[in-house]
DSSP file (Angstrom, degrees, kcal/mol; ACC not computed):
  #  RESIDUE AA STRUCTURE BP1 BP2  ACC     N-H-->O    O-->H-N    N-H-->O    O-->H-N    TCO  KAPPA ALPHA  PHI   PSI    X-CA   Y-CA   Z-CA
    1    1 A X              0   0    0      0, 0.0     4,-0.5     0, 0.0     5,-0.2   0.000 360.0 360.0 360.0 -44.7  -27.0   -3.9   -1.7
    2    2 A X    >>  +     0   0    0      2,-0.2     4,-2.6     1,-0.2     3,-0.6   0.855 360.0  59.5 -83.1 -10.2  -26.1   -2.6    1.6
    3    3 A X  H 3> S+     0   0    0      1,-0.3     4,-4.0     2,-0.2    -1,-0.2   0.936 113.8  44.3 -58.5 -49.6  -23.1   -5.6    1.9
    4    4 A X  H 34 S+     0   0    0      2,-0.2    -1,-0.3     1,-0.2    -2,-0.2   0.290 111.4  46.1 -90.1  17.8  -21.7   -3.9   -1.4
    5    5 A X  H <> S+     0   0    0     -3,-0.6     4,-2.3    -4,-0.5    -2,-0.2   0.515 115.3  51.3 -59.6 -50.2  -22.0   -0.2   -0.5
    6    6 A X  H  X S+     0   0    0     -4,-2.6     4,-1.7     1,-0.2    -2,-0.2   0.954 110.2  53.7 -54.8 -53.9  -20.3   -1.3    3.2
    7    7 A X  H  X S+     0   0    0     -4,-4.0     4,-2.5     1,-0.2     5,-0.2   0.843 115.5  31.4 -94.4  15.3  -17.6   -3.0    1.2
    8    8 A X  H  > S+     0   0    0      2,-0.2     4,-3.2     1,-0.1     5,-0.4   0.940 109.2  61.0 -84.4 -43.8  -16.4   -0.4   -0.9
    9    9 A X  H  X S+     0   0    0     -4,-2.3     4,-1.9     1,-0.2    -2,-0.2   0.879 110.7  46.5 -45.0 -54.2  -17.1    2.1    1.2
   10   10 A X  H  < S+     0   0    0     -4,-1.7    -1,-0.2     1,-0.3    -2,-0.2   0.846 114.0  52.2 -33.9 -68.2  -14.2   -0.3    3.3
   11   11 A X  H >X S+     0   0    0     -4,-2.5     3,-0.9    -5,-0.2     4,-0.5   0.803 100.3  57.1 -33.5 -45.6  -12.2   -0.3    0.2
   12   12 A X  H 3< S+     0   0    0     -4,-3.2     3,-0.5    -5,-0.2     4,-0.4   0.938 113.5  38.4 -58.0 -39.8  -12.1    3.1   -0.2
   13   13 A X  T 3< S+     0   0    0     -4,-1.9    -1,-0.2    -5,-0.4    -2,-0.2   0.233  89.2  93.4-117.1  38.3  -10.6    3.7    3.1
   14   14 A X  T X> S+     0   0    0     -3,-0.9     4,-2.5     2,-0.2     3,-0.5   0.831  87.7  55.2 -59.3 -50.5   -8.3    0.6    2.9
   15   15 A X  H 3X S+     0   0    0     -4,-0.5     4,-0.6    -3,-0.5    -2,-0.1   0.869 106.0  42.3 -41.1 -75.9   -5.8    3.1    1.6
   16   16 A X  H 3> S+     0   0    0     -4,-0.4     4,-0.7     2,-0.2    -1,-0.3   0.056 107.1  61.0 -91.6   1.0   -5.6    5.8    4.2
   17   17 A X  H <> S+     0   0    0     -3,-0.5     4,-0.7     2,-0.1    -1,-0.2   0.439 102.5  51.4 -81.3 -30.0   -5.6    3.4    7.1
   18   18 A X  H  X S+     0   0    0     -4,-2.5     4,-2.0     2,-0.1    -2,-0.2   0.889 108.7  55.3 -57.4 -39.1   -2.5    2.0    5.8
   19   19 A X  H  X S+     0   0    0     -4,-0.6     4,-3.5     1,-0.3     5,-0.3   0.975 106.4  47.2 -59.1 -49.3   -1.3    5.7    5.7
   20   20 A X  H  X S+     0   0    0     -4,-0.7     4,-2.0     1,-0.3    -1,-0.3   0.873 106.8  60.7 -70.2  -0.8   -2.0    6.2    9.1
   21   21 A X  H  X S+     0   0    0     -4,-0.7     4,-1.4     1,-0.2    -1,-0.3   0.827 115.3  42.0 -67.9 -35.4   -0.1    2.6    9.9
   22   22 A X  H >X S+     0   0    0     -4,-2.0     4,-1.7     2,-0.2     3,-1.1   0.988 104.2  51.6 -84.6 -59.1    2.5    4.4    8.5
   23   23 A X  H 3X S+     0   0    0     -4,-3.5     4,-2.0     1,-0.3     3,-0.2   0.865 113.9  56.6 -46.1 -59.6    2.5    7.7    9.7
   24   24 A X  H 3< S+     0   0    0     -4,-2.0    -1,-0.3    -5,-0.3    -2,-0.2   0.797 111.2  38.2  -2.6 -72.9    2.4    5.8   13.3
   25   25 A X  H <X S+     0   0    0     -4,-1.4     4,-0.8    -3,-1.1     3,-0.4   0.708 107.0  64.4 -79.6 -38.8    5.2    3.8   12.9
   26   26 A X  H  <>S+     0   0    0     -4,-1.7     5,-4.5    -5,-0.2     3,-0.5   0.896 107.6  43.7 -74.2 -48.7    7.2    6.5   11.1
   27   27 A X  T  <5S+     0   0    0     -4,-2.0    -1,-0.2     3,-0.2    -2,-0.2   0.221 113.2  57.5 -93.4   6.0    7.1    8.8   14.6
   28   28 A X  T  45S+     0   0    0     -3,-0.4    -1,-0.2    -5,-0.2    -2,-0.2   0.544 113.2  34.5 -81.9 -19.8    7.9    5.8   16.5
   29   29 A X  T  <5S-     0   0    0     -4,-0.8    -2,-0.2    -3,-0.5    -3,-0.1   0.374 108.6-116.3-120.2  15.3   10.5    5.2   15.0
   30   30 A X  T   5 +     0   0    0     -4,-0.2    -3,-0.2     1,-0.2     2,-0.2   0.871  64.3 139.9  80.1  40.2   12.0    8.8   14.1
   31   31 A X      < -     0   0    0     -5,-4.5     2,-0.7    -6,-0.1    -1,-0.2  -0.571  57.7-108.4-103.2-170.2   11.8    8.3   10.1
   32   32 A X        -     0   0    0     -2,-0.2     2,-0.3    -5,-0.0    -1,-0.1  -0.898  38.6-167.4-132.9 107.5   10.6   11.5    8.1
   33   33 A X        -     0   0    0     -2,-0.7   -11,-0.0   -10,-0.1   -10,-0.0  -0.613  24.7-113.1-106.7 160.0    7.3   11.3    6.8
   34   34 A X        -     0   0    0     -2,-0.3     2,-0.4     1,-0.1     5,-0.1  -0.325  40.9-115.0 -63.6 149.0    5.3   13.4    4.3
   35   35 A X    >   -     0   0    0      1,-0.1     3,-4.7     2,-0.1     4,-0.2  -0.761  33.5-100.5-114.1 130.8    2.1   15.4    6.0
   36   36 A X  T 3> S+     0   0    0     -2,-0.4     4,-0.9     1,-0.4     3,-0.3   0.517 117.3  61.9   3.3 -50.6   -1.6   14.3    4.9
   37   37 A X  T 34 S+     0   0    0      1,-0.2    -1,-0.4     2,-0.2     4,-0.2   0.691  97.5  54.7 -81.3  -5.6   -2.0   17.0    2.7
   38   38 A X  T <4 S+     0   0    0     -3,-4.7     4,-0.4     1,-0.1    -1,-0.2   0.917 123.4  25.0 -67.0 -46.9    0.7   16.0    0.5
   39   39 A X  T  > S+     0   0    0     -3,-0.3     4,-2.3    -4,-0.2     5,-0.4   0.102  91.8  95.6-116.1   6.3   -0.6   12.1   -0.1
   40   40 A X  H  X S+     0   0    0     -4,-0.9     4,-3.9     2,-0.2    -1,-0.1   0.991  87.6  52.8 -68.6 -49.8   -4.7   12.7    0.6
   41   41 A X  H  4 S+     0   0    0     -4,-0.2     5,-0.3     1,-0.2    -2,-0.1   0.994 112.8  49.6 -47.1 -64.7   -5.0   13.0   -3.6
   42   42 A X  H  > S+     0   0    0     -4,-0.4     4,-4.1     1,-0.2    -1,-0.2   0.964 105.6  50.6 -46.0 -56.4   -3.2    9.7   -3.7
   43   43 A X  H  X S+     0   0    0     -4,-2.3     4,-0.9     2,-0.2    -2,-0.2   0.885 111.5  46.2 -69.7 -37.4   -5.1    7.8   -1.3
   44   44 A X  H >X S+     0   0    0     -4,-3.9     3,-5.0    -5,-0.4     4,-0.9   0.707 108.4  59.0 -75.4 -86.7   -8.1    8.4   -2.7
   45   45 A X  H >> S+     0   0    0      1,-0.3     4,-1.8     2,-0.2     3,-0.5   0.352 115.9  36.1  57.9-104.6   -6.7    7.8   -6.0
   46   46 A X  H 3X S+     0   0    0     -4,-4.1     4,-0.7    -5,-0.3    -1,-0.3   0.370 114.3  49.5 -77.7  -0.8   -5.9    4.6   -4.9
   47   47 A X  H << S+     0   0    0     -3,-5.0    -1,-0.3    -4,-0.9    -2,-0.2   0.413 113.8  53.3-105.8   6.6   -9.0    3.6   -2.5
   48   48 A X  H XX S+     0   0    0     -4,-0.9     3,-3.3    -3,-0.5     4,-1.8   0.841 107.6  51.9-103.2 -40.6  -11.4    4.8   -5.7
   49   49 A X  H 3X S+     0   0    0     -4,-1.8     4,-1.3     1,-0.3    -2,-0.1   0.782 108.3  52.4 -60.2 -19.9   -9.1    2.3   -7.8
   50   50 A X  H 3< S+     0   0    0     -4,-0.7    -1,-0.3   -39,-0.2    -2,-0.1   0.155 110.1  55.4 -78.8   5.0   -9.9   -0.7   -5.1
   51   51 A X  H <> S+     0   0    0     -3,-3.3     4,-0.7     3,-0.1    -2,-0.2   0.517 104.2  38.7-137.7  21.0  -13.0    0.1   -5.5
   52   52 A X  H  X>S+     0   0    0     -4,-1.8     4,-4.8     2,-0.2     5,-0.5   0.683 116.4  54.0 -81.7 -36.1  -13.9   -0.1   -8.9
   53   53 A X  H  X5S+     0   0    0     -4,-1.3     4,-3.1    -5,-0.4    -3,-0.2   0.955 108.7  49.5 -58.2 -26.0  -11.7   -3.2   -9.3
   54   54 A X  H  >5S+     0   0    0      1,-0.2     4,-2.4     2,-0.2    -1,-0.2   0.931 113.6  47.3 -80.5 -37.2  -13.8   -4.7   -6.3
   55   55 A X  H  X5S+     0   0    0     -4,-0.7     4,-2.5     1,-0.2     5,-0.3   0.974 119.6  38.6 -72.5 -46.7  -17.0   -3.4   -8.6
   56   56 A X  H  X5S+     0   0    0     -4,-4.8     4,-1.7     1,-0.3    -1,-0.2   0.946 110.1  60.8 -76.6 -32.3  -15.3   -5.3  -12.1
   57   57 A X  H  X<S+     0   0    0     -4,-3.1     4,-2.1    -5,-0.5    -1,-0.3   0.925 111.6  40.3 -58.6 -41.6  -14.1   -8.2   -9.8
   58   58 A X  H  X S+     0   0    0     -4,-2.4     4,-0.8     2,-0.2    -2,-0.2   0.907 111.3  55.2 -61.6 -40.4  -18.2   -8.7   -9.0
   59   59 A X  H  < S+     0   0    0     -4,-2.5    -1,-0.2     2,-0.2    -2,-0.2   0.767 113.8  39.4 -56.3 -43.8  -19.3   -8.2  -12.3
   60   60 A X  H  < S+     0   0    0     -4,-1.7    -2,-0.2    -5,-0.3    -1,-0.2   0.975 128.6  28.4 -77.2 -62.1  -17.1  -10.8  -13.7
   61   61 A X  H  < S+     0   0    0     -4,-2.1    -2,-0.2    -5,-0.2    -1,-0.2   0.171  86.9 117.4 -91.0   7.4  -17.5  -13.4  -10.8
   62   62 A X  S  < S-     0   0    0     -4,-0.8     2,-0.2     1,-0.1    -3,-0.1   0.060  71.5 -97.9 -64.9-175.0  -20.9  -12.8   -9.5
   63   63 A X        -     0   0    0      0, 0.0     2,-0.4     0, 0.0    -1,-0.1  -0.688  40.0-165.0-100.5 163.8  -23.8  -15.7   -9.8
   64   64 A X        -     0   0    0     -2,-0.2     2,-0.3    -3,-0.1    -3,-0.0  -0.987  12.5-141.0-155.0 136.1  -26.0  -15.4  -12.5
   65   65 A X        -     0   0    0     -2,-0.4     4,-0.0     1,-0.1     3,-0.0  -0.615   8.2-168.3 -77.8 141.6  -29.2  -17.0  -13.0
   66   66 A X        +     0   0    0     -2,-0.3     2,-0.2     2,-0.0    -1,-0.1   0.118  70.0  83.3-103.4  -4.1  -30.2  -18.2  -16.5
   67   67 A X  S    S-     0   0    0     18,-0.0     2,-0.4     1,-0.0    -2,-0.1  -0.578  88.8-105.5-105.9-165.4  -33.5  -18.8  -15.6
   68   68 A X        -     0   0    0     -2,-0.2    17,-1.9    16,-0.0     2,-0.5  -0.752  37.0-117.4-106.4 145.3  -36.4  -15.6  -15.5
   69   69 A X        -     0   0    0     -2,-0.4     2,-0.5    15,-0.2    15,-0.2  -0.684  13.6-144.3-103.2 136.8  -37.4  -14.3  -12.3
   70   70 A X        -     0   0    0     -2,-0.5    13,-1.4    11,-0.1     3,-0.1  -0.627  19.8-147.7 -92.4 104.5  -41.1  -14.4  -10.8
   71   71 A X        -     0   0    0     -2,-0.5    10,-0.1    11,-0.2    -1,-0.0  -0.477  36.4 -77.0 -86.1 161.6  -41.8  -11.4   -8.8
   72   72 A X        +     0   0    0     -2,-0.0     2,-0.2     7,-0.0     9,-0.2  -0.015  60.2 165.5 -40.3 137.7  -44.0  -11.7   -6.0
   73   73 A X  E     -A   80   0A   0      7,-0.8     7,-2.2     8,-0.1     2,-0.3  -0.934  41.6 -95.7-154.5-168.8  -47.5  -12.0   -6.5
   74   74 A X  E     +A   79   0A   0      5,-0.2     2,-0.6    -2,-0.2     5,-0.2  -0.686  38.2 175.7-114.5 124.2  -51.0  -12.9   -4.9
   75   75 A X  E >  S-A   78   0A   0      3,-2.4     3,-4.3    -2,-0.3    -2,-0.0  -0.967  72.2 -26.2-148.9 117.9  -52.2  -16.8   -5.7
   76   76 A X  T 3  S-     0   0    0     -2,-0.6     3,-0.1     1,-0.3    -1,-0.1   0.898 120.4 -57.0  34.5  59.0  -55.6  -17.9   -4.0
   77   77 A X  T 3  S+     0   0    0      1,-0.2    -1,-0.3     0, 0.0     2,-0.2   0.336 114.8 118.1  90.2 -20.5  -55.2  -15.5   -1.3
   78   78 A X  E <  S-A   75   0A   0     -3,-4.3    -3,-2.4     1,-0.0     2,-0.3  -0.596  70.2-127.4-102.1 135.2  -51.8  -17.0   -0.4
   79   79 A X  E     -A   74   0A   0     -5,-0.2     2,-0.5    -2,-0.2    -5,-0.2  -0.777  33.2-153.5 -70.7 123.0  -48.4  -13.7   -0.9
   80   80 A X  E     -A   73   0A   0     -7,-2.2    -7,-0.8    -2,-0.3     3,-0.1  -0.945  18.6-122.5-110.1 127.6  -46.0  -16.3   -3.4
   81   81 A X        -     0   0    0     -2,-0.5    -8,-0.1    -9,-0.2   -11,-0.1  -0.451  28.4 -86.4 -71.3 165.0  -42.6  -15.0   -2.7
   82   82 A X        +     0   0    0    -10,-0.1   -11,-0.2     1,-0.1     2,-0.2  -0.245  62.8 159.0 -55.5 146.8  -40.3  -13.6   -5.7
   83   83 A X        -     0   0    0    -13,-1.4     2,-0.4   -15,-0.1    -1,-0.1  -0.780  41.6-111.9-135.1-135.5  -38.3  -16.6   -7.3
   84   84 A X              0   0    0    -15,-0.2   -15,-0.2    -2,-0.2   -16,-0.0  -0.919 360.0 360.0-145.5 141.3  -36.4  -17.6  -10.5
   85   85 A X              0   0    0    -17,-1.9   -16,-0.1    -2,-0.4    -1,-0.0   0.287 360.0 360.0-123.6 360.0  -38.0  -20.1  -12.2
């Protein structure tokens, strides 16, 4: 759970680290770029669309079990870990 909350979060701000690649580059090399508050709506936008695609890309390709799964329980004393069985 926290491996997918870290990478969208990651996704999200895929967007706006490009920007600042750009913004960077733009005043190094003297081109004329648009200021943050113009292109923030966009980049989020576009880091919320990277990261629903990332969420339908999991959904679709994830593993799935077919068999039913055995939550942990107590067996002659002994803790039997969860499985699928």
């Amino acid at each position: 759970m926290m491996r997918t909350m870290l990478e969208s979060i990651l996704l999200f701000l895929v967007p706006f680290g490009v920007y600042a690649l750009w913004i960077t580059l733009a005043r190094r090399f003297g081109f004329d770029s648009p200021t943050f508050s113009q292109v923030a709506t966009y980049l989020a936008a576009v880091g919320l669309i990277l990261v629903a695609l990332s969420f339908i890309t999991l959904g679709i390709f994830a593993e799935r079990h077919q068999d039913a799964y055995v939550p942990a329980h107590m067996e002659n004393g002994q803790l039997i870990e969860g499985q699928f069985k």
